[in-house]
N, C-alpha and C positions, 0 to 999 in steps of 0.2 A: 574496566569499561573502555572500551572504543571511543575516541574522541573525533565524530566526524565531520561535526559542524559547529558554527562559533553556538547554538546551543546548547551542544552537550559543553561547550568550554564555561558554556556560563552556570550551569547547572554542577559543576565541578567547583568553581570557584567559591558560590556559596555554600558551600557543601565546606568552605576550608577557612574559612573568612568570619573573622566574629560577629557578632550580628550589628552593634553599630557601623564597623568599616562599611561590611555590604551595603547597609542604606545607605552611609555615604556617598559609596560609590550609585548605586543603582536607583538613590528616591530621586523626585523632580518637586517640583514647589506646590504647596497648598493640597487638592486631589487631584492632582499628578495626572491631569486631562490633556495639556498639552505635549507631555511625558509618551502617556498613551498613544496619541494621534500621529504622533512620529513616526512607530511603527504599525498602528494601522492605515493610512494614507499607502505605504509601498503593499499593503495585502488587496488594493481598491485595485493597482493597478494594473493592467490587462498586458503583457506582450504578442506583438503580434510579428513572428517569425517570417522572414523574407527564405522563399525557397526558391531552388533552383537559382541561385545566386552567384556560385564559381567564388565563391568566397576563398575556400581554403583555409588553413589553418589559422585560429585568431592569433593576432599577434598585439598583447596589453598594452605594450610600451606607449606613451605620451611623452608631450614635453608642453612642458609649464616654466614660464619665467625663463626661459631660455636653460632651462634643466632637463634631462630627459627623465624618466620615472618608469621603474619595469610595469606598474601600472598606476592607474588613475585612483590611485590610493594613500593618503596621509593620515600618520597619526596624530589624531586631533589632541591637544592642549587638553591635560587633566592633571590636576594636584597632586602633590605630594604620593609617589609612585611607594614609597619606604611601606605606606599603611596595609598594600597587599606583597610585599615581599621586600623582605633588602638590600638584596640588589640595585633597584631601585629604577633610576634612570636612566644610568648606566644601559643596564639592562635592556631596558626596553631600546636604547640607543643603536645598541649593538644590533638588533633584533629589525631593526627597522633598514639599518645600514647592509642586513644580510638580504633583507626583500627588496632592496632598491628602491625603499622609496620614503619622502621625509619624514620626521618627526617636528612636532611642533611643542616644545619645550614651554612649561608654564610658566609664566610669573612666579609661581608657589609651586616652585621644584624642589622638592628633597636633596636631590643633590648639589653641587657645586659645578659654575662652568667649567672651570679645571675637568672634572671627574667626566665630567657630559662629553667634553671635547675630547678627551684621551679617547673614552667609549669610540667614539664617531669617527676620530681618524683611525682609530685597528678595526672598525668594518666599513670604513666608506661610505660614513654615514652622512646624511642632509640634515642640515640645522633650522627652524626657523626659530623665531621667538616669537612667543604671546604676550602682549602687553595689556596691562591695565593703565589709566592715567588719576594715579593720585592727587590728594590734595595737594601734598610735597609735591613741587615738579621739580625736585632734585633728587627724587626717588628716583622715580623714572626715569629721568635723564640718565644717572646711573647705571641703570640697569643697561639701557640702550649702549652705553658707553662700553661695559662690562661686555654684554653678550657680541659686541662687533669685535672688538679683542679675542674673543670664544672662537668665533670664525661662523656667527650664526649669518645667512642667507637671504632673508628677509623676513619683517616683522608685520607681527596679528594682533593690531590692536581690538579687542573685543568692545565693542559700543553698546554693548545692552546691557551693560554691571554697572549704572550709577551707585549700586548694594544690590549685596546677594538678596536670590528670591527667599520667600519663606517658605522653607522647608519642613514640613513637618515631620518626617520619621525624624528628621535630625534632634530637631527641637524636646520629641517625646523620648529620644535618646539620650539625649544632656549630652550628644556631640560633641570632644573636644580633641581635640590634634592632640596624640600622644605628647610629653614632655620632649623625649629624644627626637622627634621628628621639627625643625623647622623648615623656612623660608630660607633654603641655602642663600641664596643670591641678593636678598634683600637684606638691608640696614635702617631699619628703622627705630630713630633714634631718640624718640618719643611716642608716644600713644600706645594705646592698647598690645596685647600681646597677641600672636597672630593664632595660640593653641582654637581660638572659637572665632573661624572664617568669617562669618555673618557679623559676630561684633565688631570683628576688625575691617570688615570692608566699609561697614555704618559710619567708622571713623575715619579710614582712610583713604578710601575711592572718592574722586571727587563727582558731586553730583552735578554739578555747573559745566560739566564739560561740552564743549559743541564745535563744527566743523575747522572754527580755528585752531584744534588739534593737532590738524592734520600741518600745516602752515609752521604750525610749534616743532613736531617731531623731524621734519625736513630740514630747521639749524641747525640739529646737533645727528643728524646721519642720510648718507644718500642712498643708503640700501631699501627695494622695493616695500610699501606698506599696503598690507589687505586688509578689509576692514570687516569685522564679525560682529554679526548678530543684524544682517540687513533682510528684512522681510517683503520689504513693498519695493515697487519698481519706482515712484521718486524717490525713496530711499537710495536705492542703487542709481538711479541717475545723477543725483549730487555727489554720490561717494566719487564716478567716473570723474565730473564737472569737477570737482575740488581736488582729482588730482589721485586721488588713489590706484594703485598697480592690480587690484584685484579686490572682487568680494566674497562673502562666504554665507551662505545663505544658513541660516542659523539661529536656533531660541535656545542657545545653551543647553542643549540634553534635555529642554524640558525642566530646565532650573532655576527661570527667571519670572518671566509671565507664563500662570495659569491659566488659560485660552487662547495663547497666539496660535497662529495656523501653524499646521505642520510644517517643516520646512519642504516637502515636496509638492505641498498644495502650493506654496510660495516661488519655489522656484521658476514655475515658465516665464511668470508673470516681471521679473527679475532680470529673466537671461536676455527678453525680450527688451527689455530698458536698455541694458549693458551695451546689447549687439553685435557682440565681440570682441569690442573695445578693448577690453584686459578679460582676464580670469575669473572664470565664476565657479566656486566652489561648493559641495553642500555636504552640510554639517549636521546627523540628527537622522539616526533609525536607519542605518544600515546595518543589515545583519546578513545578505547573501550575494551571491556574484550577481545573480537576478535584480535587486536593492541596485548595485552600480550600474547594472546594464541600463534600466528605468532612469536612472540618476542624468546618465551621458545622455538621452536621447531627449529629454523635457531640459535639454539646454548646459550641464553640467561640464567643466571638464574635467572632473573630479572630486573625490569625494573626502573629506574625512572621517576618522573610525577612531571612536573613545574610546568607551567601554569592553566593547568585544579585545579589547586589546591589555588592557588591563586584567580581564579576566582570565588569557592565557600567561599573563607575566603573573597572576595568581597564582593557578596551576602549578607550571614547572620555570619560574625566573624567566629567563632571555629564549630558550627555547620552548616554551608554551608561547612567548606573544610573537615569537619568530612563526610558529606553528599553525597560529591564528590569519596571520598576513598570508602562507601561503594559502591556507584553505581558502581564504576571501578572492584572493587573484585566480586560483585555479578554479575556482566555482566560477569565475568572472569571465574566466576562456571558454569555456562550458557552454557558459550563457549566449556567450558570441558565435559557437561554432553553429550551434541550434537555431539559431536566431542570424544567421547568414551573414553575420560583421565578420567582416577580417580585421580590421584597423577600429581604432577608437576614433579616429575621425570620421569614418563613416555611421555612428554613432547619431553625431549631434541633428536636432532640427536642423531640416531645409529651411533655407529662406525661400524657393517659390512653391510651398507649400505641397509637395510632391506624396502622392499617394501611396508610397510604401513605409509610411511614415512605422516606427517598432513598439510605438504606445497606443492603448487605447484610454483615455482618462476621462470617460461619460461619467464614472462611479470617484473618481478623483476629487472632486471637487476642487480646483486648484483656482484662486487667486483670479480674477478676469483683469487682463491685457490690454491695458492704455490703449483708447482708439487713435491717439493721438501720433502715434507712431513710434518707432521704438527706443527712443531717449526723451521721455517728455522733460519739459520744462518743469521746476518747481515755481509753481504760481507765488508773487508776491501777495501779502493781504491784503483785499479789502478794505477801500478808505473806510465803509462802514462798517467792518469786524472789527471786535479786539480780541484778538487771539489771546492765550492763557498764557504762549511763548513766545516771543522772550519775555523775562520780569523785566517792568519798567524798574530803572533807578529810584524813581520816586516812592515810589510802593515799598525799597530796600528800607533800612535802618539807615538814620540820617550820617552817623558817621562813615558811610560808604560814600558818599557822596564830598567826603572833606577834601580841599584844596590839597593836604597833605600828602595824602595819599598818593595822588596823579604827581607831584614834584618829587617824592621819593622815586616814585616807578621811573620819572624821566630819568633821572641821576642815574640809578641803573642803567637806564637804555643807551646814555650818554656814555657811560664806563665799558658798558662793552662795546660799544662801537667804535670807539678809541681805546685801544687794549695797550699801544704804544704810547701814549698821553703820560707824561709826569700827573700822577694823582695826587695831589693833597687834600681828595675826598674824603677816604672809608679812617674813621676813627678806629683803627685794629692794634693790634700787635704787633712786632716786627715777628717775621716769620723764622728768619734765621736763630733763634733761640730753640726752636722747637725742633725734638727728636722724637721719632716713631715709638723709638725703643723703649722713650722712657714713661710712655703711658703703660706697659705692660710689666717692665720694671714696679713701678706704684701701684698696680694692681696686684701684682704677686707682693707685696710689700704690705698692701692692707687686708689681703687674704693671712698671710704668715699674722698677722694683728689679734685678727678674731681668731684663729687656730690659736693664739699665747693667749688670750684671756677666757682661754678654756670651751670654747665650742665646738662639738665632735663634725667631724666632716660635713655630716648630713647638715645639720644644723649653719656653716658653712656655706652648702650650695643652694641651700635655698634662700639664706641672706643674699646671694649672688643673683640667683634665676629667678624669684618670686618678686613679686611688686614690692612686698614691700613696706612700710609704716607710712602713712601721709606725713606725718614730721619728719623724718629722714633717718636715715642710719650713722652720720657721721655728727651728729648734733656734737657730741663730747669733743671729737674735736675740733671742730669748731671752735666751742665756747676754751678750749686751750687755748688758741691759737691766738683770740680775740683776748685773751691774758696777757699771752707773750707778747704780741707786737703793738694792743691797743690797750694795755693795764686798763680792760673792759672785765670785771669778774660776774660773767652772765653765768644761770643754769644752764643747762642743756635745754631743759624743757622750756625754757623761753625761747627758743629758738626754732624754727620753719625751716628743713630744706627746700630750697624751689629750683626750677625751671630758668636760670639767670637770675637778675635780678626785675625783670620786666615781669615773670607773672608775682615776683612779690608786691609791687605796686599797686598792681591788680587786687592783689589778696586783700591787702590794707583797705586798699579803696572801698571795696565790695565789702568789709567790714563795718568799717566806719561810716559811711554815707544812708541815710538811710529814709531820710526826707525829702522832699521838691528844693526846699529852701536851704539844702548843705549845699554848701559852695567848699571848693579848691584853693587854696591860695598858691598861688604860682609865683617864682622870680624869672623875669623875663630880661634878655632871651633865656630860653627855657630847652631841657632835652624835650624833643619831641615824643618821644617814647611816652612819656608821662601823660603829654595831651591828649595823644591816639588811646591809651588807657581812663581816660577819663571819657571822653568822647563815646567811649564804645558803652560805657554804665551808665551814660546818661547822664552825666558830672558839669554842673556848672562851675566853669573857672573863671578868676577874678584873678588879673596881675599886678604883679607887685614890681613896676619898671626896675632894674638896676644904674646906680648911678654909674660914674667911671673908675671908683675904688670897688666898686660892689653892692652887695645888698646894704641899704642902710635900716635896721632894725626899726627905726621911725617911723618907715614907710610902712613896715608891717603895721603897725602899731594902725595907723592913721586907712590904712586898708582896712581892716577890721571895723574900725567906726564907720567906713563908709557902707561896709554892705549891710551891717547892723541896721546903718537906717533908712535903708533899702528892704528890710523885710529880711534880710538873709543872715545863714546863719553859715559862718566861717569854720567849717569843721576841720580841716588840717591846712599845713602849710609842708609844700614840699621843696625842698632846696640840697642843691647838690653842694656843700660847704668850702671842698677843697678840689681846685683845678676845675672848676666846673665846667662842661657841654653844653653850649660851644664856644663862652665868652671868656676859661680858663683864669675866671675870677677867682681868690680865696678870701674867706672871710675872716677878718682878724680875732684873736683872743677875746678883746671885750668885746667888739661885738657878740660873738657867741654869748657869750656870758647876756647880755643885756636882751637877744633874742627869746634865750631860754626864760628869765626874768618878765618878758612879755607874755609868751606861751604861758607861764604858769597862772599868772595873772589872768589869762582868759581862755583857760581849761583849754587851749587849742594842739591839739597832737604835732609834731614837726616829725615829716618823712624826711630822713636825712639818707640822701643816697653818693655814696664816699667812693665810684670804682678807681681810681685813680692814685690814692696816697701813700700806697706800697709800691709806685713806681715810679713816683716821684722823686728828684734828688732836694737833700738838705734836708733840715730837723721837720720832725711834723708837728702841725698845731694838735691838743687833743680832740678829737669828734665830738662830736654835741653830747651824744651819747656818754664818753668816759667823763665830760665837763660836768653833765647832770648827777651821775653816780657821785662824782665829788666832791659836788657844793649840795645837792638838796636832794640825796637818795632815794628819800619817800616820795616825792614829786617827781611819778616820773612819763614825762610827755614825750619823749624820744621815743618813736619808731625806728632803730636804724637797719637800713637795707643795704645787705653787700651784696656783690658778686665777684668770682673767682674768673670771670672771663678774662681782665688783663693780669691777675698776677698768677695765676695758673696756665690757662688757654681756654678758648671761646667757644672749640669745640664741646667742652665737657656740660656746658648746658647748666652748671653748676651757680646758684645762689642761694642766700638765705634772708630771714627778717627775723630781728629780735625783739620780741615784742614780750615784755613783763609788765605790761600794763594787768591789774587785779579787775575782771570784770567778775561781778555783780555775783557769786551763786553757781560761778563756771569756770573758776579756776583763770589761771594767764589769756591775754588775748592770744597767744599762739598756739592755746588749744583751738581758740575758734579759726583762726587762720587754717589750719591744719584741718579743720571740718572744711571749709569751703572746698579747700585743694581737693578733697577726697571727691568731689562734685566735677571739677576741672581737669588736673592733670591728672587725677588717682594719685600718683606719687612721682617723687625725682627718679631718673635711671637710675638702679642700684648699679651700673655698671660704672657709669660715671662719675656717682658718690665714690665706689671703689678706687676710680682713679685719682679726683682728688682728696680723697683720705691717705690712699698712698702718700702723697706726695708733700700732704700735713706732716706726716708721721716721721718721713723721711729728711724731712729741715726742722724737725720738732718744734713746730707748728708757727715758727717764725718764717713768713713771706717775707719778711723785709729783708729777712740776711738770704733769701732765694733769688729776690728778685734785684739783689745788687746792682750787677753786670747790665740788666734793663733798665733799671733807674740811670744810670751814667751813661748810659747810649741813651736814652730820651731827655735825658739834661742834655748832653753835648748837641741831640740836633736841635734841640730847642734853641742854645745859643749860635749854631749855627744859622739855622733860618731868621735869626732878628741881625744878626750880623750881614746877612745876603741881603737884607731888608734894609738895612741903613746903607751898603755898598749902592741898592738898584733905586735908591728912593730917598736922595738928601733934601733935610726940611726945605719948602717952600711954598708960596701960595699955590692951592690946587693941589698941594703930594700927598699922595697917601699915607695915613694915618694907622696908627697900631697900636696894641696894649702889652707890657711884656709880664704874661705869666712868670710862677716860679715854677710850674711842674705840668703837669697833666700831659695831650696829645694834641691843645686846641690852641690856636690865637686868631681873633678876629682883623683884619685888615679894613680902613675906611676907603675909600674911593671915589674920587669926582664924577661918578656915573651911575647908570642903575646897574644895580649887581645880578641881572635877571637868567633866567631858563635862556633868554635869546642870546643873552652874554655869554653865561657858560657854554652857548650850540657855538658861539663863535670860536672862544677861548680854545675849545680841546676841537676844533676842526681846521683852525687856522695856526693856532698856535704851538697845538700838543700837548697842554696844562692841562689841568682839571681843577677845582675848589667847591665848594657849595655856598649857593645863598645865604646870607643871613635869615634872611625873611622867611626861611621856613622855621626860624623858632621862635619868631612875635607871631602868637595867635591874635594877637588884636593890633596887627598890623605893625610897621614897622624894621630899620633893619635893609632897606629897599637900596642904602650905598656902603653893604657892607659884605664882607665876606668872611668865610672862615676857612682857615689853613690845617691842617693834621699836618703833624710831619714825622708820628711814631711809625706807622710803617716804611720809611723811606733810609736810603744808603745819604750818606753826607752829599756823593755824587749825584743821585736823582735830585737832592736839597738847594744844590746849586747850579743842577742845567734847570731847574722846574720854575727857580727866582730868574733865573737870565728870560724864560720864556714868560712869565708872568709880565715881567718888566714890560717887555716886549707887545706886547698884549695890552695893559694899562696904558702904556703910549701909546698907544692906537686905538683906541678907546677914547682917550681926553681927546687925543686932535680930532 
């Protein structure tokens, strides 16, 4: 069979293509009306041939973005290339770079930019990138990051995918991305799995996104941005107005909204807004040189091509979608010789409206054309409308609206704006501990694990690629390990893998709570993690102040009566025991003992949250938890919540909760932990279980003899920074005050001033320092001349220029 138009290439392709793929590629959303109209709209429209012209022969070439293009033709942004051939990207790379003209690389590439780039520099190929903007904007960033390294040209943020449309061939298909096929370029290191697009966009695309986008993606690159899926001309007037290099006129294939107008009916009305300004593009039902010829003259200066291009790289790999490009350009010279264009600029709309115009669009129906002129303004609203956008705040969930929140975000904003600042902000790890190598190491470590306790390969990789149990995979060791180093002898099965130790809190919480009148008990100051987790469920909290030794167990005692006779009912107490965040308090022996002696006494749960005591130096007290096991077994009120973030590393996302509390008819409370999760995160990365199971297995499940070397580097700067502290600050009326931890990452400092957001704008603009507020961890006020110091991730030498500028700063501050 002759292949002599992108029809017959499409009629070959199905022909070769299984019948899911094909819908993939070829359905549109809902009854696929806007799908339709795509290419019906270019069958409406009329050319109308300039003769006697002196034209001469047409010549396609263009230039866009200061690029030149053998014609006015890009290959538009389509997924995963692997699903109609192997080749894949690549392919189509090559294929594009031999036509001269770009490709527009997807988000959701099969291939790798490695693989893409190689393609594209052995045919001289043109890069752009397609972006989506997730909820993670450290995806994104990523990416952006990634593909500028690639050598890509400029990027296509697509604006009409808050989620994919609904698709129904997909849907009646049970649609899912082969196993062997991912998202080369993306790492996403939670959520859903990317094999079913639609649920993964539901999770991952952020739907809140809006023109501060654009403002966000200009920090981190100055490569030109277009903007996809602009239908109306204030549309396209704001994208120009806010700075964008180009639009593309575009309903996604027909794959988002079910009714929007064609993109051709759409386009004059667009190009006219624009007015030249930058690049106008159009996206949707080209299928002939005729199709671009129509395109360029109702305002275009080019066009993209999805499909039809896919369906030659179906056909025959790199030379069927090479095959496709050329029949499209040479049909497009065709159209020009006929139709008296020599050049593609002589193509576009006249501005003085001149009667040889090359369209006739009476049957078109296209879009009517702001009277207004041709970059209208976007009107502000109406004192008396309320428009549906933006959401008020108020209308949000009240935990959106928490003071919390905005002081977090400043911290941020303050960190990176002072990137040279001595930080004694971020409570992290010291990074120089950490090797690349040895997360692959422990994963090949915990692979070799399950291959010796008898699991056939298969059996293997799907512990590896599949989601996965909601209680975790590394449960046993875990409950080793909490042998070895906390003579804690748990089941497996009482035990939750989680998400850190923050969605374990959660989990607890969302367990336990289950009245108006549960209340929280908190010791204050308090990690804020816990509040923002409470806040978000609705959680009333009740503080338990800390004296200057610590929590004094009375107080709990005398809290509880209070809200009792208050109407409420005190359903857990959470407390961080040893080295705690951010006042580095630990609570003594009896005390413990006399806490838990309360707790049992009025049935009240204790979240004991410990990350800190395996990097500690010096003997450890036992955790609530092994205190309980050893004095009153059967009683047992200890929730304890770890996390693997400081004694393993933070990347891995790794926590657990051990909950062997006997509920009622349904076995351990960590079965029911485990049902929520399955509601939440589905389950922990098997990848990152992998890793730190490795790395259990590997120190045979003692942390504490791993994390030696880090315990005595955050001892010694511990005594270094109170040492710096007594050199910059001898006793006197008005000097700042301090507490001396025996371990953790935190020490609070007092101070004769307010310790505020203004102080800190001071501190790291004038100074160079960094620290954070106290007062962000009294929720009921409090903390307001106090600060807190980290000094685990710092060099001895940042510890002692960061005290000299601190100093430096506090003295000028009192005076």
């Amino acid at each position: 069979m002759s292949l002599l138009t992108l029809a017959d290439y499409e009629l070959a392709a199905r022909a070769r293509l299984p019948r899911e793929v094909w819908d993939f590629v070829a359905g549109g959303a809902l009854d696929e009306r806007t799908l339709a109209a795509n290419l019906d709209a270019f069958d409406r429209v009329r050319l109308l041939p300039r003769v006697l012209a002196g034209a001469g022969a047409a010549d396609t070439a263009t230039r866009v973005l200061g690029r030149t293009w053998a014609a006015p033709i890009a290959v538009a942004p389509c997924a995963y290339h692997a699903l109609v051939h192997p080749d894949a990207e690549p392919a189509t790379v090559r294929a594009a770079g031999e036509a001269g003209v770009p490709l527009v690389l997807s988000t959701f590439s099969s291939s790798t930019f490695k693989e893409v780039q190689a393609a594209a520099v052995d045919a001289g190929g043109m890069l752009w990138q397609q972006l989506y903007c997730f909820r993670d904007r450290a995806v994104t960033e990523r990416l952006v990051r990634d593909a500028q390294d690639a050598g890509i040209e400029a990027f296509v943020l697509t604006v009409d995918a808050p989620h994919l449309g609904r698709r129904l061939r997909d849907l009646r298909n049970g649609f899912r991305v082969p196993q062997a096929i991912r998202a080369a370029n993306l790492n996403f290191t939670q959520g859903p799995d990317t094999d079913s697009p639609a649920e993964h966009a539901r999770a991952a695309h952020d739907p809140g996104v809006d023109w501060a986008v654009l403002d966000w993606l200009r920090t981190i690159s100055d490569l030109p941005i277009l903007l996809k899926g602009i239908l109306t001309a204030s549309a396209a007037a704001r994208a120009v107005e806010a700075g964008a290099d180009g639009v593309i006129v575009s309903n996604h294939g027909g794959r988002q909204l079910d009714g929007a107008p064609a993109t051709l009916e759409a386009l004059p009305a667009v190009a006219a807004a624009v007015a030249r300004r930058v690049p106008v593009l159009l996206d949707g039902g080209v299928r002939r040189g005729v199709d671009v010829l129509a395109a360029l003259a109702l305002g275009a200066d080019g066009v993209l091509v999805g499909r039809p291009v896919l369906h030659g790289l179906a056909v025959d790999g790199s030379v069927g979608a090479r095959d496709v490009m050329a029949l499209l350009t040479e049909d497009l010279r065709d159209a020009m010789t006929l139709a008296g264009v020599a050049r593609v600029a002589d193509t576009l709309p006249s501005v003085d409206n001149r009667p040889d115009t090359l369209v006739d669009t009476q049957q078109l129906r296209p879009l009517p054309i702001p009277v207004s002129g041709p970059a209208p303004a976007v009107a502000a609203p109406s004192a008396r409308s309320t428009p549906a956008l933006p959401l008020r705040r108020s209308a949000l969930h009240a935990s959106l609206s928490d003071p919390n929140l905005e002081t977090m975000a400043f911290l941020n904003e303050i960190t990176d704006r002072h990137p040279d600042a001595v930080s004694f902000a971020p409570g992290r790890p010291y990074e120089g501990f950490f090797e690349v190598e040895d997360v692959f190491v422990a994963m090949r470590g915990y692979l070799e694990h399950l291959e010796a306790s008898g699991r056939t390969p298969r059996a293997v990789r799907t512990a590896l690629y599949q989601y996965g149990s909601s209680a975790g995979l590394i449960r046993d060791l875990i409950a080793q390990s909490l042998r070895a180093d906390e003579g804690m002898d748990v089941a497996p099965e009482s035990i939750v893998v989680t998400v850190g130790a923050q969605e374990g809190m959660i989990l607890a919480l969302r367990a336990l709570f289950a009245e108006p009148e549960d209340v929280l008990l908190v010791c204050t100051p308090c990690y804020v993690g816990i509040i923002g987790a409470a806040k978000l469920l609705d959680i009333r909290v009740v503080t338990v102040p800390e004296r200057a030794a610590g929590l004094d167990p009375a107080d709990v005692a005398d809290a509880i009566a209070r809200a009792r006779g208050e109407g409420l009912r005190p359903r857990a107490l959470y407390l961080v025991p040893d080295h705690s965040n951010p006042s580095g308090s630990t609570l003594s022996l009896p005390d413990r003992e006399r806490l838990l002696e309360i707790a049992r006494e009025h049935t009240l749960p204790i979240l004991e949250d410990s990350p800190y005591r395996l990097v500690s130096p010096g003997e450890r007290l036992p955790t609530l938890k092994a205190v309980e096991m050893a004095r009153a077994p059967r009683d047992r009120v200890v929730v304890h919540i770890g996390s693997f973030a400081k004694s393993v590393f933070p990347g891995a996302r790794v926590g657990y909760v051990v909950a062997d509390q006997p509920v009622d008819g349904a076995g351990l409370l960590a079965g029911e932990l485990a049902r929520i999760k399955s509601m939440v995160t589905v389950n922990t990365p098997t990848l990152s279980q992998a890793a730190v199971g490795g790395m259990l297995l590997a120190c045979d499940g003692r942390l504490s003899a791993l994390n030696q070397r880090a315990a005595e580097l955050y001892g010694g700067n511990l005594r270094l920074l109170l040492n710096e502290l007594r050199a910059h600050f001898p006793p006197g009326p008005g000097a700042p005050t301090w507490n001396e931890p025996s371990g953790g990452f935190f020490l609070k400092l007092g101070v004769p001033f307010a310790a505020d957001n203004a102080a800190l704008a001071r501190s790291a603009e004038r100074y160079g320092v960094l620290w954070t507020p106290m007062a962000y961890f009294y929720p009921d006020g409090g903390g307001e001349r106090e600060l807190r110091l980290s000094f685990s991730a710092l060099t001895p030498e940042q510890i002692r220029e960061g005290v000299a500028r601190l100093a430096r700063f506090v003295t000028a501050q009192t005076s």
